[in-house]
Backbone bond lengths (Angstrom), bond angles and torsions (degrees), N, CA, C in turn:
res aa  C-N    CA-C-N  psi(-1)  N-CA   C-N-CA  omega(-1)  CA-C   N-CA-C  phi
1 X - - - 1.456 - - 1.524 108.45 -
2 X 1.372 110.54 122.99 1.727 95.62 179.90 1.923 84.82 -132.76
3 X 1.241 95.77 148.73 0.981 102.15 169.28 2.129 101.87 -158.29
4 X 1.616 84.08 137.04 2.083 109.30 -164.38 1.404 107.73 -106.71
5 X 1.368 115.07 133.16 1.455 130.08 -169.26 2.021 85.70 -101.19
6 X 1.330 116.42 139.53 1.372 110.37 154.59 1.378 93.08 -141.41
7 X 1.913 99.54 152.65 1.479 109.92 170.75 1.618 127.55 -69.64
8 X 1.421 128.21 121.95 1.429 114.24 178.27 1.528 117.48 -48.75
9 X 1.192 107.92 161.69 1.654 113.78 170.85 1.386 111.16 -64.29
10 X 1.302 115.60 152.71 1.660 122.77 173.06 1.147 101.99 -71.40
11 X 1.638 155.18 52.14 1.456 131.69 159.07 2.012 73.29 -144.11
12 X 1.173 126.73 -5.83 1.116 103.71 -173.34 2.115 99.69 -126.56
13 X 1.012 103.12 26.21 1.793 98.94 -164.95 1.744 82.36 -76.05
14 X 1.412 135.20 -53.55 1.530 115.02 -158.69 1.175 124.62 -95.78
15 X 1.859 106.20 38.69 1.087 124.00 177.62 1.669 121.67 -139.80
16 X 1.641 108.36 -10.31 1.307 130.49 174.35 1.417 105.88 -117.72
17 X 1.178 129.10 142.49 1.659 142.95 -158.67 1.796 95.88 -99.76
18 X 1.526 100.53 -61.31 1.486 110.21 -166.26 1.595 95.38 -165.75
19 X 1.437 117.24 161.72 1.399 147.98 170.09 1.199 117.47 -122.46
20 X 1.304 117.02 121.70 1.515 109.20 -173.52 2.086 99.26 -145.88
21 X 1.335 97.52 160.75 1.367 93.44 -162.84 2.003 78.68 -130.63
22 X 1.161 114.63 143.01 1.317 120.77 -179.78 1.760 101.54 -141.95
23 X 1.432 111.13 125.81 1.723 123.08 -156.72 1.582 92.39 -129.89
24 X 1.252 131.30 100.58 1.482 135.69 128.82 1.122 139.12 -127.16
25 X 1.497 122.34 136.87 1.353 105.54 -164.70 1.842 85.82 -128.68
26 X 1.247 128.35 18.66 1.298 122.64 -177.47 1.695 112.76 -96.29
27 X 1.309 111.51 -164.71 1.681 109.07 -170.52 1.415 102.27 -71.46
28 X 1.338 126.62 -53.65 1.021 127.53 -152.16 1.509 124.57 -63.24
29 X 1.321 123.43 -5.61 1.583 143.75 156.54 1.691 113.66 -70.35
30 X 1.504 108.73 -31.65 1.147 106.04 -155.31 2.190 96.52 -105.36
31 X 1.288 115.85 90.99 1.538 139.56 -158.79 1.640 89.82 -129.63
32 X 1.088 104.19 145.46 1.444 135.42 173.74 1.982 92.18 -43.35
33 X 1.444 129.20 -65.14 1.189 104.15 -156.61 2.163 84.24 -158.65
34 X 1.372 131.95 156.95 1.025 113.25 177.67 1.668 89.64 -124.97
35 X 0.873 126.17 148.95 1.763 121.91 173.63 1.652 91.09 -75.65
36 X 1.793 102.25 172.70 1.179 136.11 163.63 1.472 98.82 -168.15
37 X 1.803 106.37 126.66 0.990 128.70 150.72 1.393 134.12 -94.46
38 X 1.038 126.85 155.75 2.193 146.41 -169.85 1.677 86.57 -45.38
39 X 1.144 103.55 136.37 1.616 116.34 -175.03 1.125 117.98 -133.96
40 X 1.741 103.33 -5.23 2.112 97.04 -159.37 1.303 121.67 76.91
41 X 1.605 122.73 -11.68 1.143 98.14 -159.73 1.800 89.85 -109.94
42 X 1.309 100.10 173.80 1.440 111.08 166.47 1.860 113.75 -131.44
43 X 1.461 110.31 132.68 1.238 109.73 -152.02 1.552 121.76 -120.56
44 X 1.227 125.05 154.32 1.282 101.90 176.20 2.282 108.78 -128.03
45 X 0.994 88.34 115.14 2.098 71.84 -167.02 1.574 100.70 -111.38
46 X 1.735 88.15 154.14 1.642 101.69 169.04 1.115 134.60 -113.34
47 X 1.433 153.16 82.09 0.868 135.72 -119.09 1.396 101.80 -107.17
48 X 1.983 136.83 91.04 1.020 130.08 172.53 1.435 134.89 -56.42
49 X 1.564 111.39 -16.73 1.125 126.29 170.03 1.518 126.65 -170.92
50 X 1.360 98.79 124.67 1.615 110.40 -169.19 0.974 93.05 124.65
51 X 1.514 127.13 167.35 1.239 159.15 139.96 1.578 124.32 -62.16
52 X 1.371 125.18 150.57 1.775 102.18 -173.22 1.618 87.50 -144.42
53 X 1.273 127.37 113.22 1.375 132.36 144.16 1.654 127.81 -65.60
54 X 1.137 126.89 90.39 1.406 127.08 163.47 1.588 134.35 -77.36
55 X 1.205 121.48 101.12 1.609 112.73 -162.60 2.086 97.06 -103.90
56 X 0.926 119.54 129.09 1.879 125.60 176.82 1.384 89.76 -139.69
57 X 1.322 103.78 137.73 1.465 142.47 166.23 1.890 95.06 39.63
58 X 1.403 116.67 58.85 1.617 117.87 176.46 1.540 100.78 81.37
59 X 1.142 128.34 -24.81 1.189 122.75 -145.50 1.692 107.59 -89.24
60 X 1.287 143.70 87.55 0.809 112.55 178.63 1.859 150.69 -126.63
61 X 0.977 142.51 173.93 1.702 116.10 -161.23 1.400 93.26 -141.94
62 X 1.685 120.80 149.09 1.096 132.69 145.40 1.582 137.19 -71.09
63 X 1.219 116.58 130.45 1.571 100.39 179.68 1.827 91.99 -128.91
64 X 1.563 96.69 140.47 1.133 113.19 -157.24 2.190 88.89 -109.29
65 X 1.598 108.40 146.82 0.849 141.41 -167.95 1.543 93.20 -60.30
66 X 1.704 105.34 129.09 1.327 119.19 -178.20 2.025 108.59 88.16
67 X 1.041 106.37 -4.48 1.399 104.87 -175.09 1.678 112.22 -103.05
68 X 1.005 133.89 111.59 1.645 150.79 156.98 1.684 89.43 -30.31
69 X 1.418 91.12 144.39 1.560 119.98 -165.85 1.161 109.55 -134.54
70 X 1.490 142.37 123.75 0.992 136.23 173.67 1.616 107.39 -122.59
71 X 1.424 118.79 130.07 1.509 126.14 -161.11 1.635 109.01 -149.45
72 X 1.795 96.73 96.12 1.374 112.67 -152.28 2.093 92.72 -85.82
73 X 1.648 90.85 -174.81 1.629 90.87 -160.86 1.915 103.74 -66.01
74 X 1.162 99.44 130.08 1.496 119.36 163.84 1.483 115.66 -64.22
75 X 1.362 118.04 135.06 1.523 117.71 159.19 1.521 106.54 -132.95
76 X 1.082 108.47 17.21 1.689 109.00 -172.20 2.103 108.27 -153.07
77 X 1.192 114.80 122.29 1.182 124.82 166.50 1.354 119.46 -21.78
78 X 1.846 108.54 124.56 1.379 83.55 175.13 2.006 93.80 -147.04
79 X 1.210 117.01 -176.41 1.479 117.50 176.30 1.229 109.17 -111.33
80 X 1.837 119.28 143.76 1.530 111.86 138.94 1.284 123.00 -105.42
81 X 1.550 129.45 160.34 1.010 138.29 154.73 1.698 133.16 -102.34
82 X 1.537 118.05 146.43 1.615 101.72 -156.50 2.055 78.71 -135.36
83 X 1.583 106.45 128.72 1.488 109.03 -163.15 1.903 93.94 -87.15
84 X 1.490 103.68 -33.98 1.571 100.49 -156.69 1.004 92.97 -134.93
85 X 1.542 141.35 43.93 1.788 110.12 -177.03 1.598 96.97 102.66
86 X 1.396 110.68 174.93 1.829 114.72 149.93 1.627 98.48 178.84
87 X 1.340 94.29 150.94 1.870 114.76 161.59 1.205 118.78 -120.85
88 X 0.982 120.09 98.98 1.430 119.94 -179.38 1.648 107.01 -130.17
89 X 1.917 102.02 152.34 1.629 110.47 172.27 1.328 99.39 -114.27
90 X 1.622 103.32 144.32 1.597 111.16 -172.00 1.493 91.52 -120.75
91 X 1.289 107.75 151.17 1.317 124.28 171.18 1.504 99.56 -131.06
92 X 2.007 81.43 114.04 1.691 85.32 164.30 1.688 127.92 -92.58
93 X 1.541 125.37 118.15 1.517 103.60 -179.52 1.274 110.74 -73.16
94 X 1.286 111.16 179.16 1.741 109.01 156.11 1.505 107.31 -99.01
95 X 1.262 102.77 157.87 1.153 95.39 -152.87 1.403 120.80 -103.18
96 X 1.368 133.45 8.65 1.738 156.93 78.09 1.464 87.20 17.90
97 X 1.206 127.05 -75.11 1.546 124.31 -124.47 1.869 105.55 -105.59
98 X 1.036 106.40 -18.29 1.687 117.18 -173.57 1.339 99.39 -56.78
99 X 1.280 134.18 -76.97 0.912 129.85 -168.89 1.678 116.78 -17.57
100 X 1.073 113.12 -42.01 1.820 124.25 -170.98 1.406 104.09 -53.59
101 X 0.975 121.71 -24.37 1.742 114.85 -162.29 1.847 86.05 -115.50
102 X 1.017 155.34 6.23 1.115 137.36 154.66 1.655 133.46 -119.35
103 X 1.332 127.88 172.69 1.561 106.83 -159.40 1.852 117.44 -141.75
104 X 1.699 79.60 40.86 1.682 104.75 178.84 1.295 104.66 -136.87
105 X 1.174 120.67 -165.64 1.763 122.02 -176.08 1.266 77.60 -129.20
106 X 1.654 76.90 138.32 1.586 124.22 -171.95 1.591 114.54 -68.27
107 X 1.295 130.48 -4.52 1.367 131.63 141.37 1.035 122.96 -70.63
108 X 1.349 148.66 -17.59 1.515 136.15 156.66 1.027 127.68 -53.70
109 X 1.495 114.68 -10.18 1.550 122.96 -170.89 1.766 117.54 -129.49
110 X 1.573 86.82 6.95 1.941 100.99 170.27 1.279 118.59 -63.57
111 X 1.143 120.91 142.62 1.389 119.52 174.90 1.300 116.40 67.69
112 X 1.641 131.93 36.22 0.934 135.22 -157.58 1.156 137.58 -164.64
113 X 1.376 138.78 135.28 1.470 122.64 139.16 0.873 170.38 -158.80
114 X 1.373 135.92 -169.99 1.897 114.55 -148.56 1.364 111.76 -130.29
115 X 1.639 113.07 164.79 1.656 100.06 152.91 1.082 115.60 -64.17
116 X 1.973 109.95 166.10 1.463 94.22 164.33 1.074 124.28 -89.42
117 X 1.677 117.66 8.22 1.350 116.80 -159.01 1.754 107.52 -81.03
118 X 1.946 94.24 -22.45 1.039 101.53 175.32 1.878 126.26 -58.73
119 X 1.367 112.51 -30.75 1.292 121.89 155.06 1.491 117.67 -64.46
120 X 1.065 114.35 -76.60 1.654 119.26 -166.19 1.588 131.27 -91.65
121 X 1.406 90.58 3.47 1.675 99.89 153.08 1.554 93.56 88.12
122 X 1.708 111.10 -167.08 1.397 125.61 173.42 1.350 125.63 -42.91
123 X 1.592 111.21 -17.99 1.440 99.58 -157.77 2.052 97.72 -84.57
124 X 1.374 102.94 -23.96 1.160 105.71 179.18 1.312 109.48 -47.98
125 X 1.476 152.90 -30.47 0.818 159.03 -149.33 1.608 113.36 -97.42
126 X 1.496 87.45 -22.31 1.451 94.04 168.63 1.599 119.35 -91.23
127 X 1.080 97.90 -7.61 1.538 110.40 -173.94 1.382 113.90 -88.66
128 X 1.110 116.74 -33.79 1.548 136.52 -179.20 1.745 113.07 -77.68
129 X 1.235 123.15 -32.79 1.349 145.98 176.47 1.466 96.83 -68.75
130 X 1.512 110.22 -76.12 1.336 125.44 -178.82 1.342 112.29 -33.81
131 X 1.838 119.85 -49.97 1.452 132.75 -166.90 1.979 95.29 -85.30
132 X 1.020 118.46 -12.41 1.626 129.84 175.36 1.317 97.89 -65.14
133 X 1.507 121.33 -61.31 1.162 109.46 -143.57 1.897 104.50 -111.83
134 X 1.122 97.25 2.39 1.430 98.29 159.87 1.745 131.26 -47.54
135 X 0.874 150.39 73.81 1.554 150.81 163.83 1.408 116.06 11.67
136 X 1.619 125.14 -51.27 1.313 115.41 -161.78 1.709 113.33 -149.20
137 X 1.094 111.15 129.87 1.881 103.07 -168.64 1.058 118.41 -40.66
138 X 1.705 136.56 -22.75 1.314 137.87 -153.14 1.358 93.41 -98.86
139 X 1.607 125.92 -18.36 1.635 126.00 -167.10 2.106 80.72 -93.45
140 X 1.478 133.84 -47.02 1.131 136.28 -168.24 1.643 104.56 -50.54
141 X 1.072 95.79 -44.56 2.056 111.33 -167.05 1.231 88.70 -65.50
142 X 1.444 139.84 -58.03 1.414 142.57 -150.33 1.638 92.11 -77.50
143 X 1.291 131.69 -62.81 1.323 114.48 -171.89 1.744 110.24 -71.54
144 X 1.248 127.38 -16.49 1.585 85.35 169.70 1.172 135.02 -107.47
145 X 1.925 99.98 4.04 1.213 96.25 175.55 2.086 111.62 -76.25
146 X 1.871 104.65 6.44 1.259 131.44 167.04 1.375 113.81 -33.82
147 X 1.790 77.67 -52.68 2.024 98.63 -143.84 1.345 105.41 -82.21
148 X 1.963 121.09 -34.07 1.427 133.66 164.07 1.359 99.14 -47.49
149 X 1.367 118.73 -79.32 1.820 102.78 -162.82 1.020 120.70 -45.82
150 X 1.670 121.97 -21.39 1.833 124.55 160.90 1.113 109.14 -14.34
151 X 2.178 85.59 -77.03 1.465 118.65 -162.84 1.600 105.46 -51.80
152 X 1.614 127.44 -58.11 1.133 119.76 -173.91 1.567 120.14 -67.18
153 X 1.517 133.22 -16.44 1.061 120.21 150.18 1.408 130.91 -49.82
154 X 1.123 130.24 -31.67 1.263 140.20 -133.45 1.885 89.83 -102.99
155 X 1.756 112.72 -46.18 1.283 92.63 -177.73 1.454 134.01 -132.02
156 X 1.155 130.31 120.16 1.424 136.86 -116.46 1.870 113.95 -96.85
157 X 1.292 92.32 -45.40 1.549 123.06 176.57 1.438 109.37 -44.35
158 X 1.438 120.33 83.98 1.565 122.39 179.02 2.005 110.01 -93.27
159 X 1.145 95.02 154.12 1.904 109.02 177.44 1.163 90.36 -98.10
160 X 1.387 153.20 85.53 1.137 149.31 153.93 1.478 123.93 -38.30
161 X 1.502 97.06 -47.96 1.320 89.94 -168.38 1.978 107.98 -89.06
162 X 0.974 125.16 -18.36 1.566 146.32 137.79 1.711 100.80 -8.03
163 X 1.296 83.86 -85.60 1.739 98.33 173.62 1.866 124.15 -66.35
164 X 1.025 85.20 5.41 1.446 73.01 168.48 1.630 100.91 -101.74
165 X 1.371 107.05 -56.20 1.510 122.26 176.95 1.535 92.40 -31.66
166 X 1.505 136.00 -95.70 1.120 122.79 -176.69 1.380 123.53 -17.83
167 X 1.134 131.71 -66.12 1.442 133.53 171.69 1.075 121.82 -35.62
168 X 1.183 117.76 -53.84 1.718 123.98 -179.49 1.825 99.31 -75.06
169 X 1.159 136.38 -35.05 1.097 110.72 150.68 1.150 152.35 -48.73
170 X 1.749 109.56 -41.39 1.526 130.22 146.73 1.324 124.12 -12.22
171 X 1.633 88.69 -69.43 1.959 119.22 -158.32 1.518 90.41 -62.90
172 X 1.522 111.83 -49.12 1.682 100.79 -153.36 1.753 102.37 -100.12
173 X 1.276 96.84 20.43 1.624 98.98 157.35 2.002 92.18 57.66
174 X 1.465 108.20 68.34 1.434 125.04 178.72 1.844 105.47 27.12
175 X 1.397 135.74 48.92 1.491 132.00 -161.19 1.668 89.19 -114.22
176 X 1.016 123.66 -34.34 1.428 126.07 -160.37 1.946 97.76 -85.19
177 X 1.395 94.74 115.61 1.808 119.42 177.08 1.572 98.97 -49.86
178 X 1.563 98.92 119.93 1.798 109.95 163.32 1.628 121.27 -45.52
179 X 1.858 108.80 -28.62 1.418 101.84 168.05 1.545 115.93 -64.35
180 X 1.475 114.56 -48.51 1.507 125.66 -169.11 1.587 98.55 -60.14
181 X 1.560 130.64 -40.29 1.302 129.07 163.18 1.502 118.74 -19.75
182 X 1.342 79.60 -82.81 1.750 112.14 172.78 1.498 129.90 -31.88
183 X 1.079 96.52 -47.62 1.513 112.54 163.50 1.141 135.84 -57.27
184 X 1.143 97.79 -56.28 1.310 116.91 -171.70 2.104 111.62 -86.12
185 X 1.005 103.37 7.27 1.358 131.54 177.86 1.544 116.31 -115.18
186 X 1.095 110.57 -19.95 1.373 132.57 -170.22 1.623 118.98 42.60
187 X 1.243 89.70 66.24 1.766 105.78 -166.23 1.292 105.00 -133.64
188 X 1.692 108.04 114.60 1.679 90.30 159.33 1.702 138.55 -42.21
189 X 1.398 123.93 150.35 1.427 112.47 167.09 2.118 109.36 -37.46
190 X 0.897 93.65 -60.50 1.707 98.07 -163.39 1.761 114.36 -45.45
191 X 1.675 86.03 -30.12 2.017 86.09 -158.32 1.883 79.60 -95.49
192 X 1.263 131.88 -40.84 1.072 116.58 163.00 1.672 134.14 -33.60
193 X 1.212 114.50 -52.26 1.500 122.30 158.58 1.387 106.31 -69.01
194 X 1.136 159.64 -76.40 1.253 123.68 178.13 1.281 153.14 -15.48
195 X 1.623 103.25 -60.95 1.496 118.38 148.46 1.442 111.61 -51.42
196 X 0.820 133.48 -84.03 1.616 117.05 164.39 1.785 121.90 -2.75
197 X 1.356 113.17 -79.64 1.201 129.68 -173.87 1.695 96.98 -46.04
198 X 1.411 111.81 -47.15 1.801 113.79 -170.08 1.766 111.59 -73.47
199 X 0.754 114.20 -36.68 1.997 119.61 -178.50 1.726 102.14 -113.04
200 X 1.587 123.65 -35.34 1.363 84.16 167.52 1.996 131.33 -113.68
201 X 1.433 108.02 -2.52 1.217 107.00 173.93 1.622 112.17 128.42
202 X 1.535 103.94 -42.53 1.517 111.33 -174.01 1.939 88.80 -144.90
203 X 1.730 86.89 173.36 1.867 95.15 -169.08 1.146 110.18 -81.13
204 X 1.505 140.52 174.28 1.336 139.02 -174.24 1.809 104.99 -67.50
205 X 1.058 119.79 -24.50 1.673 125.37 -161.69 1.465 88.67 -76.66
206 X 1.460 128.09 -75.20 1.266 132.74 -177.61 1.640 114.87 -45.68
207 X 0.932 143.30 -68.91 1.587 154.16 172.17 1.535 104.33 -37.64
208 X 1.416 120.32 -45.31 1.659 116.83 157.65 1.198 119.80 -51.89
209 X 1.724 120.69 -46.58 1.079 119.60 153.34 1.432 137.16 -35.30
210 X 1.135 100.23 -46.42 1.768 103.95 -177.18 1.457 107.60 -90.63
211 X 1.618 123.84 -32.08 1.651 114.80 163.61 1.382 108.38 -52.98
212 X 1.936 128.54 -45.39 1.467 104.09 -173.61 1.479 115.77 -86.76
213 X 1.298 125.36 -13.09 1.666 126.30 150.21 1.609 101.56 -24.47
214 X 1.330 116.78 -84.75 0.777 152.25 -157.09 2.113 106.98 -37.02
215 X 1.146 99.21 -52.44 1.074 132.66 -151.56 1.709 94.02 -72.80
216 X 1.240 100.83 -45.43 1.836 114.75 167.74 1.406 116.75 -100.77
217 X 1.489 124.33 -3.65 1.418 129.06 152.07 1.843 129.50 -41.79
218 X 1.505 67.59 -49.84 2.024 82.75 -162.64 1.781 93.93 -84.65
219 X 1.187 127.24 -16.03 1.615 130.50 172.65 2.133 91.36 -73.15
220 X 1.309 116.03 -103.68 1.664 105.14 152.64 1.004 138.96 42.15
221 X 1.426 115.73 -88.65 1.491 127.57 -176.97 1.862 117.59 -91.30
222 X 0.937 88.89 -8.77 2.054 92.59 159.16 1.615 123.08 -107.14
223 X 2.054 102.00 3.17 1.364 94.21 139.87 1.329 148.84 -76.05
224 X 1.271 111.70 144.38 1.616 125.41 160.97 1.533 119.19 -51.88
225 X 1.156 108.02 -62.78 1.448 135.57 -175.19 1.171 120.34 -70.77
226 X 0.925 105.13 111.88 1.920 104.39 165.54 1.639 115.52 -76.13
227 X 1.335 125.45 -17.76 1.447 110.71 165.22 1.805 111.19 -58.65
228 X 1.083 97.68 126.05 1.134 113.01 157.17 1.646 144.96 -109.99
229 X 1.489 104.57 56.60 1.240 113.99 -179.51 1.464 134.50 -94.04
230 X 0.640 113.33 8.39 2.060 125.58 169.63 0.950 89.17 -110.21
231 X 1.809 76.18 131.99 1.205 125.12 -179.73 2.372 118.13 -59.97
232 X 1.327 89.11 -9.39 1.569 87.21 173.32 1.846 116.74 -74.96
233 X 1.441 108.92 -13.33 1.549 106.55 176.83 1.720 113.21 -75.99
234 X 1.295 92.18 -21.57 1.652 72.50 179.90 1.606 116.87 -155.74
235 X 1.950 96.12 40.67 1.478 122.07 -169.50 2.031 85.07 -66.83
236 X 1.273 124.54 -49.96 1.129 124.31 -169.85 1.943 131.10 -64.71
237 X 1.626 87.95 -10.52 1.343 96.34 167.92 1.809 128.73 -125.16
238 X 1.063 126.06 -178.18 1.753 112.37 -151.71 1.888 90.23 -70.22
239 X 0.894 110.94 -46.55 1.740 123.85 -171.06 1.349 117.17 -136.85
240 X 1.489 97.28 175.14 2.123 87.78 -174.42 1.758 91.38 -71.26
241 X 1.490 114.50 -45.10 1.488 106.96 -166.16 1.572 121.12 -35.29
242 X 1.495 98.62 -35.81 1.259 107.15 175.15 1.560 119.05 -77.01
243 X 0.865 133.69 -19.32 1.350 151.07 148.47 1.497 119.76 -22.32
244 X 1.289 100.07 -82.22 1.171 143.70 -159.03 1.343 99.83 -69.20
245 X 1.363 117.91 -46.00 1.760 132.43 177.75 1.484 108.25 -48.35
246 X 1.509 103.79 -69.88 1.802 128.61 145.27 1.439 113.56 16.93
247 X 1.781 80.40 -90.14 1.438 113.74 172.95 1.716 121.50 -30.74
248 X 1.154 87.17 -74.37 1.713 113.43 -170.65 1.963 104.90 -60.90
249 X 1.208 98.63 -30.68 1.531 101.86 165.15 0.993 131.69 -73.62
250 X 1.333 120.80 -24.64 1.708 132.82 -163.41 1.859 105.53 -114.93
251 X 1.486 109.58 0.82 1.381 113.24 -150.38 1.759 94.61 -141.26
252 X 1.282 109.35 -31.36 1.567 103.54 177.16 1.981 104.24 81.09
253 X 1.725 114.59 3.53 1.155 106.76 -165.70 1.597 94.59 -140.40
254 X 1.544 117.70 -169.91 1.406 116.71 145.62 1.991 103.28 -102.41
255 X 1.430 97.79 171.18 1.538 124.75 -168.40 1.899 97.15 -61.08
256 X 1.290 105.42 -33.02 1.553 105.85 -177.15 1.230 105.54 -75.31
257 X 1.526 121.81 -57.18 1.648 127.30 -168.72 1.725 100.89 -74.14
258 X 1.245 125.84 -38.57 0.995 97.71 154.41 1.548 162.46 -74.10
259 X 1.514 108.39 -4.06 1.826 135.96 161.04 1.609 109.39 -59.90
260 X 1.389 124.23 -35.05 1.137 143.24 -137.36 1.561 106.89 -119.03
261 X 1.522 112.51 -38.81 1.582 126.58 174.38 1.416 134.04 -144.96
262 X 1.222 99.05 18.79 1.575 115.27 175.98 1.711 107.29 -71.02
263 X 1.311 123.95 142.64 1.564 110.71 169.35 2.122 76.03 -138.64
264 X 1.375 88.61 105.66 1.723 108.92 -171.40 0.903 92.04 -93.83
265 X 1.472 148.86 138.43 1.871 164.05 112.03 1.823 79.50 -16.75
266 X 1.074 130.05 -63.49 1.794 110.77 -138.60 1.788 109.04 -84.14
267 X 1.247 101.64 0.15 1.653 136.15 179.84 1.518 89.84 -67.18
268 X 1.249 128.22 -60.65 1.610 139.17 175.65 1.630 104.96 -33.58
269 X 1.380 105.55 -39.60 1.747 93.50 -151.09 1.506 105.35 -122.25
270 X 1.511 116.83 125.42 1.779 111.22 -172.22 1.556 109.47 -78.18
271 X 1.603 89.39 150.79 1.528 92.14 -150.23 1.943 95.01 -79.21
């Protein structure tokens, strides 16, 4: 299993999270189904080799080797499948910042995912060829994080205050009340979720949700133990019940059955 951290480019660092290149072509990738749970993030992958089955909420699509992937924000459990192995580079956005490189609202593409050609038309096609016939992943990484600064040149019109709201949700690990948001934004709840729904995918209430999932996720899944008695699993919510609800929502399991039988995709990568 190898999997490569590279640094984003300087015209694109406050708009890309991380780059990572993940290389197997042996058995141990290739499992009946790997989970992935809601992350916040919004993604874009390439898959140089292998095939990649993605199944979210029943729903599910093949993306065939050499084809751009677009995999908008998650709020619900979903699986991949890998037929032969795979190489693929993921680009993580932030998720504040995604919106910039695309030219629909970011709920059409929740829970989901697509080609990119289906977004950006023919030229994708050139991009994918181009990233085909490249020689070596480090020349692949360099041209598409190419083809993004295109995209982010091209469109100018930022939600500032959108992105900040996200951020401060980020930072405080989703803790900060959608009213106190609101306020302090000077936005009703309603027009607040809208804007939301249009640049980031899902409403501010839910996406807090999945930052404080999140937040006791990555503590979680590098347990051994299925006891779960410290108080750090579920210091962030009113009770464990509430926890656990969380849990079982974002995970498709409980916190025990999942320590014990989870085979997680995000288990692969240190947080």
């Amino acid at each position: 299993m190898d999997i490569t951290f590279f640094k984003p480019k300087r015209e694109l660092q406050d708009s890309v999270a991380k780059i990572w290149v993940h290389q197997n072509r042996g058995k141990e990738i290739v499992l009946p189904s790997w989970l992935i749970v809601p992350d916040g993030e919004i993604k874009i992958i390439f898959p140089f080799y292998g095939n990649i089955r993605c199944t979210i909420a029943e729903k599910g699509r093949l993306h065939r080797t050499s084809n751009l992937i677009i995999s908008g924000m998650r709020t619900e459990p979903g699986y991949l499948n890998f037929e032969h192995g795979l190489g693929t580079i993921g680009i993580i956005l932030q998720p504040e910042a995604a919106y910039r490189f695309f030219d629909l609202s970011m709920f059409e593409i929740a829970n989901g995912t697509l080609s990119a050609s289906d977004l950006f038309g023919d030229k994708v096609r050139e991009w994918e060829d181009k990233l085909m016939d490249l020689p070596s992943v480090v020349q692949k990484v360099e041209y598409i994080q190419d083809c993004l600064i295109q995209r982010l040149r091209r469109k100018k019109n930022r939600d500032s205050l959108i992105e900040y709201a996200v951020k401060d949700l980020r930072m405080n690990a989703g803790r900060k009340t959608i009213q106190d948001l609101s306020l302090e934004l000077g936005f009703s709840r309603r027009h607040l979720n809208r804007r939301f729904m249009e640049s980031i995918g899902v409403g501010p209430k839910l996406l807090a949700n999945v930052f404080r999932f999140q937040s006791i996720y990555k503590i979680v899944k590098n347990r051994k133990s299925s006891k779960l008695q410290d108080r750090i699993f579920y210091d962030r919510y009113y009770d464990q019940a509430h926890f656990i609800k969380d849990f079982r929502r974002f995970t498709g399991s409980s916190p025990g059955r999942y320590i014990e039988d989870a085979t997680d995709y995000g288990k692969l990568f240190p947080d």
